[in-house]
Every structure is written in structure tokens, then in C-alpha cells.
N, C-alpha and C positions, 0 to 999 in steps of 0.2 A: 744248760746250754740249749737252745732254739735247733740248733743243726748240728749239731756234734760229728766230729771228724778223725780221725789219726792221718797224718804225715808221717811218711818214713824216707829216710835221708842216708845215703850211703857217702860218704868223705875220705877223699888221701892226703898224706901229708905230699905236699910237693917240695921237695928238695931242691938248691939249684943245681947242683951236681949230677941232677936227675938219679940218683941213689934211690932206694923204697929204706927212709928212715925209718924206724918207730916214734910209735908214743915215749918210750923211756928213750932213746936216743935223745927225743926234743925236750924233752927235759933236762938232762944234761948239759943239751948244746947252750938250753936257754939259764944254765947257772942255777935250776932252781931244786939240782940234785946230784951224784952222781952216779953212773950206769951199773955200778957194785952195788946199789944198796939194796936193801930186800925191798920184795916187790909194794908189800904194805907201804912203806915208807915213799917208794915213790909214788903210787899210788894216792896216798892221802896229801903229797905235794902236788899233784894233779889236779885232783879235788879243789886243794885252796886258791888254786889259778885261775881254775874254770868258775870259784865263786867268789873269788875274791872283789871284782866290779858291781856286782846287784846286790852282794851284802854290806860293803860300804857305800854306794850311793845307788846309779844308776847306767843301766848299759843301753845308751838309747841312740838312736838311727834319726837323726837332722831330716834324711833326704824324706820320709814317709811319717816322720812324727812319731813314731811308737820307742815303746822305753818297757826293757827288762830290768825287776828287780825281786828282792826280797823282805818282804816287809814282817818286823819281826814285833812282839805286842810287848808297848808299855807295862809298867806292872798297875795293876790295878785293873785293865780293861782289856777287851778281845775284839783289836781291830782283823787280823790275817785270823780267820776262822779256822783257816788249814794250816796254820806254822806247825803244828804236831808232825805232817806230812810234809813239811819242806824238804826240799833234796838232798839227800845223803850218799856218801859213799858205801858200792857195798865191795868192798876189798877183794873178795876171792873169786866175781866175776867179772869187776873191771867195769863196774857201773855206776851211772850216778842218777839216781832218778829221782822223783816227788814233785811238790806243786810250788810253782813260782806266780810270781804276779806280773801282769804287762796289762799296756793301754797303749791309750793314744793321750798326748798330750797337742799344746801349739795353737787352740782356740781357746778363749773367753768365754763362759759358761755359768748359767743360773741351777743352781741345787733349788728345787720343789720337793714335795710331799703331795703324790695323790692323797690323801685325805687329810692335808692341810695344806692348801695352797699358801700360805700364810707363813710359813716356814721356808724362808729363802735362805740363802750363801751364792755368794760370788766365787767362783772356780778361774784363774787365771790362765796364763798361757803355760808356765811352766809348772802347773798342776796337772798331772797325770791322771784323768783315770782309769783305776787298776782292777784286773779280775784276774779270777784264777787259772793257771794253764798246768796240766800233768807234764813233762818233759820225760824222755829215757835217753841217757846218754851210754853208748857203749865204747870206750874208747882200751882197748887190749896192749897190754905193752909192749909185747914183744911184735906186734903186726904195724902196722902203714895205714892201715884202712879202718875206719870209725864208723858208726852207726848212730843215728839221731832218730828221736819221735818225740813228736809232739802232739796233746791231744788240743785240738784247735776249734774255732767256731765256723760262725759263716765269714765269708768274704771279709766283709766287713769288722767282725771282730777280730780277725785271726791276725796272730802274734808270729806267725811263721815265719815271716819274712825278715822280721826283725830279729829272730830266731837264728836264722840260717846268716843273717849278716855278726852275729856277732860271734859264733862260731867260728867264722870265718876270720873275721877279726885277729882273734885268739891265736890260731894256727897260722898266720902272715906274721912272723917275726925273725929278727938276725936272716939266715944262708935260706929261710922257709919261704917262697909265695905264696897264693893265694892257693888255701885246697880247692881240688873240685869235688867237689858236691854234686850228686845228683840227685832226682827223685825216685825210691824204689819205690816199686811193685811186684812184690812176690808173685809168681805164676799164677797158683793156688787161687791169689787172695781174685785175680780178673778172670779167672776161670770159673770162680763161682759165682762172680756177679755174672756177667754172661750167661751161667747155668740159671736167675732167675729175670732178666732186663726182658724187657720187652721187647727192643730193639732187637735186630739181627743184624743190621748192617746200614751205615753212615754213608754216601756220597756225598760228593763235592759238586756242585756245579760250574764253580767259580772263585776265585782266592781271595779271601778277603786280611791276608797278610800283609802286612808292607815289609820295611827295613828297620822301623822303630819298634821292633818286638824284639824282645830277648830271644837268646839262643832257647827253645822249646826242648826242655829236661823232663819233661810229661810224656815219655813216647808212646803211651797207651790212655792217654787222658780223653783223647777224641772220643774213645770206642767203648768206656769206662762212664761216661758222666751219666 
């Protein structure tokens, strides 16, 4: 990757009840277990929920064009270089991590060869292209509150968005709405940038915000870039 990144993402289940559900509670609620069973067992039904969309097709975002999936290799050939590394559950932390693929799809597109220009393909709208992205999911059974990371690129590349929407997704279902999600920043992690930035300190002269900005879940991103 050109600009290599981590996102770190803290998430609650929001209840209507206003309740602090769990993860196994939403299991349960959502039929896909029940709240007696050992933890393995819910657990690996968690698993198959959270991968059940990218490893049968695709979990993809209309409004920005990007699309998660899992792309797994025919026999004979090695398309996903990293499927050894695809996401797995690890049971006795409550984790699910490894490498997924995502892009952007929705433009019309010419496949080249620097050293053969002469090697064409036609890429359509609903051709994806896919690269690879590290995710860490930590979702705890017994707690309300989830942890997300994803390792991402530059602006431009980066799957995060489409990331955090489909998460989201996941967790809006039956009595559930939408989690919130924010962005962390461990203390630590901007105290030691700080310890080497150049910067010491940002003013403002003037605002250049409107009302078409999202609500700002960055609240140390000014002082950080």
C-alpha cells in the first residue's frame, strides 16, 4: 500500500428499549441461537452472520460505489493471494480478523499491461476492482460495546467507509437501530504523534464548515493529521 493506515472504530448495540443488550442477547433476539448455548457455539453463529454476505456474493454501498467481499480460489489457480489469511474466528477472544477484499465498482474500465500495451479487457460497471484489506473485529458476548479495525489505504483507496456501513448494516435489525459508531483514538496512540509532529498547535482564522458535513466523530483529527 502507497499510504498505509489503521482505523480504529468503537460500536454499541442500540436497543429500542434503550437496554445495553449484548452481542449474545442479539443473537438470540435475531433467531440465530439461544442465550444457554456455550459460548463457542454462539460465537461461531456470529461468525457466520458477520460472513455470511462477502462469502456468498457481495456486501456493497450503492451511495459510494465500494463493495466488500471474499474472494476464494478456484482449483487449479491463485486468484486471492491471501485466502490462507482470510477471516476467521478466534473463539476464546471473541475475534474475527484477516484479510478481505474490497474496491470500487460503477465505472466502465480498460485492463492494460505496462509492458504490453497490446493486452486489453473491458472491465464493466458491475466489475469490482478488488484489493486487499486486514480487518479486526472484536465483538464480546457478554458486553454491548464492539471494536473494529481496519488496515486501509489513502483516501482514495480506503474501504472504511463501506466498512463501517456494512457493520452497521449487520447490527440494525428486529427491536436493534442503527449502532453508533465512533472513531477511536487511544490517548497513547496522539500523544506520541504529538511527541514527534512538527506542529504545535492549529488556529483557525475562519470556518470553513457548512451544514452539509457529517456529524465530525474525528475529535482529535484537526490536531493529529
Amino acid at each position: 500500500m502507497s499510504n498505509p493506515k489503521l482505523e480504529f472504530f468503537r460500536f454499541k448495540l442500540n436497543h429500542k428499549s434503550g437496554e445495553n443488550k449484548t452481542f449474545r442477547q442479539f443473537m438470540a433476539d435475531m433467531g440465530k441461537c439461544t442465550a444457554r448455548q456455550q459460548d463457542n457455539t454462539i460465537f461461531g453463529a456470529l461468525y457466520k452472520y458477520f460472513m455470511e454476505k462477502p462469502i456468498k456474493g457481495f456486501a456493497t454501498n450503492n451511495s459510494i460505489k465500494k463493495t466488500l467481499t471474499l474472494i476464494s480460489n478456484p482449483r487449479g489457480k491463485v486468484v486471492n493471494k491471501h485466502y490462507d489469511k482470510r477471516p476467521m474466528p478466534k473463539f476464546q477472544d471473541y475475534v474475527i480478523s484477516g484479510v478481505m477484499n474490497g474496491g470500487p465498482y460503477g465505472k466502465e474500465r480498460i485492463v492494460s499491461n505496462l509492458s504490453n500495451k497490446d493486452q486489453l479487457d473491458n472491465l464493466g460497471a458491475t466489475q469490482p476492482v478488488l484489493q486487499y484489506y486486514y480487518i479486526f473485529v472484536y465483538l464480546p458476548l457478554n458486553h454491548h460495546e464492539g471494536f473494529f479495525m481496519i488496515h486501509s489505504d489513502s483516501a482514495d483507496e480506503s474501504i472504511t467507509q463501506a466498512a463501517r456501513s456494512y457493520i452497521t448494516q449487520l447490527f440494525t435489525e428486529g427491536e436493534y437501530s442503527k449502532p453508533i459508531m465512533r472513531a477511536f483514538a487511544p490517548k497513547h496512540f496522539w500523544e506520541e504523534y504529538k511527541n514527534g509532529a512538527k506542529l504545535t498547535s492549529v488556529t483557525f482564522q475562519s470556518t470553513m464548515v457548512d451544514d452539509q458535513i457529517e456529524e465530525n466523530d474525528y475529535p482529535h483529527s484537526t490536531l493529529l493529521r
